[in-house]
C-alpha positions as CSV (number, residue, x, y, z in Angstrom):
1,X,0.0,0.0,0.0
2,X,1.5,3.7,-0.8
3,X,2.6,5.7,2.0
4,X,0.3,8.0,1.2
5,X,-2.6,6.0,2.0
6,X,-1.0,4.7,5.1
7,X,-0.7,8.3,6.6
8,X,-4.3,8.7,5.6
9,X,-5.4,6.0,6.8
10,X,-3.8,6.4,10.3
11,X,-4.6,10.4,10.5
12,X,-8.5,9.0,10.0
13,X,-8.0,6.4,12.8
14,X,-6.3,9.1,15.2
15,X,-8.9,11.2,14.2
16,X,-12.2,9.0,14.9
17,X,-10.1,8.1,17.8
18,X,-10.0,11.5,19.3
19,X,-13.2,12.4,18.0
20,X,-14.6,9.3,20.2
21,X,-12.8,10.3,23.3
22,X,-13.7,14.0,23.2
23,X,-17.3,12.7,24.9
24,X,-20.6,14.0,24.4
25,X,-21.4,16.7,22.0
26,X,-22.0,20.2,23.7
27,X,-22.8,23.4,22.3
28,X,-19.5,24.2,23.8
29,X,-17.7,24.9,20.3
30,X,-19.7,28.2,18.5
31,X,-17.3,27.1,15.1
32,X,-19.2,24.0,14.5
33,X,-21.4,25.7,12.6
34,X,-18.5,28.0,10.5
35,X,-17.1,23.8,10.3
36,X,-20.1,22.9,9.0
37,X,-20.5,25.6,6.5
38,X,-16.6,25.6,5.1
39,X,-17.1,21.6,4.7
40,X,-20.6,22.7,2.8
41,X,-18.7,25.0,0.6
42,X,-15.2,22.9,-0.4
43,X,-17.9,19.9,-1.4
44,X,-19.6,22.6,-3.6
45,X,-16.3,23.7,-5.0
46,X,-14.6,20.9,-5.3
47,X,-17.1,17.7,-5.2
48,X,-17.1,14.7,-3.3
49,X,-16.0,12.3,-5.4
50,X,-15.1,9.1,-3.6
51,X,-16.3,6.2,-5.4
52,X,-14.3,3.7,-6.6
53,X,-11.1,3.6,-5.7
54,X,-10.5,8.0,-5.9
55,X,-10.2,10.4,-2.8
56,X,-12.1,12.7,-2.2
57,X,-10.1,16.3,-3.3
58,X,-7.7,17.3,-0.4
59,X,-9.5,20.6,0.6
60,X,-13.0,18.3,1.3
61,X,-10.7,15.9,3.9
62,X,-9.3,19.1,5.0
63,X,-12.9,20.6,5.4
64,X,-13.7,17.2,7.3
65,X,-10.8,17.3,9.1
66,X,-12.0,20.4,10.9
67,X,-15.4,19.1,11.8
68,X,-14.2,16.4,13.0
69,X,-11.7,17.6,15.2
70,X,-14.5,20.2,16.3
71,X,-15.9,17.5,18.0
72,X,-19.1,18.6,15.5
73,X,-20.2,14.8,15.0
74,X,-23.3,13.2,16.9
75,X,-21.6,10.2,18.6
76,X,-24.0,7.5,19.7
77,X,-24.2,8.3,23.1
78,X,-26.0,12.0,22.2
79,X,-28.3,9.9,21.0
80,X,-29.0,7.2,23.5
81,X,-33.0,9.2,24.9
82,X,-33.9,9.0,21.2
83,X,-36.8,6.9,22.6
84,X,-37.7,8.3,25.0
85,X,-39.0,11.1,23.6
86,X,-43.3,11.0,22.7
87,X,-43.9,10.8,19.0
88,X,-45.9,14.3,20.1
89,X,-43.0,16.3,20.2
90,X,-42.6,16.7,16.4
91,X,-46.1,18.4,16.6
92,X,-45.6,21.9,16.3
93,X,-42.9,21.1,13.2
94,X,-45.3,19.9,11.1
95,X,-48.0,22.8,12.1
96,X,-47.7,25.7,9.8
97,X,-46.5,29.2,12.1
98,X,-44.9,31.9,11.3
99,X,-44.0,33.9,8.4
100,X,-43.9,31.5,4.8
101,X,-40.3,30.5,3.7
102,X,-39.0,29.0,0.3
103,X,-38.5,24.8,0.9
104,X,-35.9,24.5,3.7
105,X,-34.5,21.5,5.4
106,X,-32.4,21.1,8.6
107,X,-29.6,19.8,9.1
108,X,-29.5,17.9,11.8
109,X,-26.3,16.4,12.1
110,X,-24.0,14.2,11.1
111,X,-23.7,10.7,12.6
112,X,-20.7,7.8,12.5
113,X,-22.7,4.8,12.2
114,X,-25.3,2.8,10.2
115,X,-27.1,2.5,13.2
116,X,-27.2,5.4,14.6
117,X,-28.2,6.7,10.7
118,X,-31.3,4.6,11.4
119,X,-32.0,5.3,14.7
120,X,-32.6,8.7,13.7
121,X,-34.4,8.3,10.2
122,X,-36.5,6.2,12.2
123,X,-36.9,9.2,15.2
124,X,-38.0,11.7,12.8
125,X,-40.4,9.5,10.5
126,X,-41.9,8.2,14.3
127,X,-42.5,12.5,14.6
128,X,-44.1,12.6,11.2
129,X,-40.9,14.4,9.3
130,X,-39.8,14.6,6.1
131,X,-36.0,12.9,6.4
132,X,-33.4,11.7,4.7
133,X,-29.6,11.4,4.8
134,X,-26.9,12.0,2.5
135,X,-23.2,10.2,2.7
136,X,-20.6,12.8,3.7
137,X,-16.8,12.2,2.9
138,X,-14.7,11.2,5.8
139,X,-17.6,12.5,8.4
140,X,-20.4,10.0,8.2
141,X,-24.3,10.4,7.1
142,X,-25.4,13.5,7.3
143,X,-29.2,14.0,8.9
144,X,-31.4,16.3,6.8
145,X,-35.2,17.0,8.3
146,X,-37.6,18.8,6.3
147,X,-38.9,20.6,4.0
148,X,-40.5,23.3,6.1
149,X,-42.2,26.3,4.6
150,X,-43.1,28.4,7.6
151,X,-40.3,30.3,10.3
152,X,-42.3,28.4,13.2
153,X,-41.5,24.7,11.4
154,X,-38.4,25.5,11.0
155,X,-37.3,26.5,14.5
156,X,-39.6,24.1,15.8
157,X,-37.6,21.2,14.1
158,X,-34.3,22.7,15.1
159,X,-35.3,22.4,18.9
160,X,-36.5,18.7,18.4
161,X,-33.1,17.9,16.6
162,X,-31.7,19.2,19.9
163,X,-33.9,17.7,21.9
164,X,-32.7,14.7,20.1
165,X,-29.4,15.1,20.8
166,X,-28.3,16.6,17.7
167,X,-25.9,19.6,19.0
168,X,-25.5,21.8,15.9
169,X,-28.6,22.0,13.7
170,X,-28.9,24.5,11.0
171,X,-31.2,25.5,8.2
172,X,-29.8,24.4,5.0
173,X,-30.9,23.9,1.4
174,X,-30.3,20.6,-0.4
């Protein structure tokens, strides 16, 4: 295998590493959502082209890089009362309040795992919400919620993605 991969490849382990020890998400870090929008913008730029056997372009795993060592993820463990929440709670996201907005989404998060990817397709469907997720380079899946077309939905569906666990939602367009 080249060396190049090799240092990849144990930068990403180091990286999940740390990223795993770090804990719990908290809103502690106000640059996971500058993280967030850098990594949004390099993919845009530069694409995220990692099928087959091709890397993704350096400034995307540099973009990731930063979001991951943000400790921005959602970690299993932020996610753990997933259940425990009533399937109520999504109410007042799919109620119409507030001044109209063009077709938003939310980004949730991003999460590590298959499972955890499914526990929270599964949260939001259970709330009655639009959801899907997306594959993101060197991060994960990432969560999107939505549409919503009022202000009301739209914040309403940020605070259950908190509520969630989620630690960084944002409105986003996809």
């Amino acid at each position: 295998m080249p060396a190049a991969k090799l240092r990849l490849m144990a930068t990403l382990a180091a990286l999940a590493i740390s990223a795993g020890a770090a804990g719990a998400q908290s809103l502690d870090n106000p640059r996971c959502p500058m993280w967030f929008n850098l990594y949004d913008t390099t993919v845009q730029q530069f694409g995220n082209n990692t099928r087959g056997n091709r890397q993704a372009p350096a400034p995307v795993m540099n973009a990731a890089r930063q979001v991951r060592m943000g400790n921005c993820l959602t970690f299993a463990r932020a996610l753990a009362g997933l259940d425990a929440i009533p399937e109520a709670a999504g109410a007042k996201a799919r109620t119409p309040s507030g001044p109209a907005i063009g077709p938003t989404y939310i980004h949730a998060g991003i999460v590590t795992s298959t499972e955890d990817d499914a526990r929270a397709r599964a949260f939001f469907e259970r709330q009655g919400l639009g959801v899907r997720s997306v594959g993101a380079a060197y991060l994960g899946r990432r969560i999107y919620v939505g549409p919503f077309a009022t202000a009301g939905q739209l914040e309403a569906a940020r605070t259950l993605a908190i509520q969630a666990g989620f630690a960084y939602p944002y409105p986003a367009a996809i």
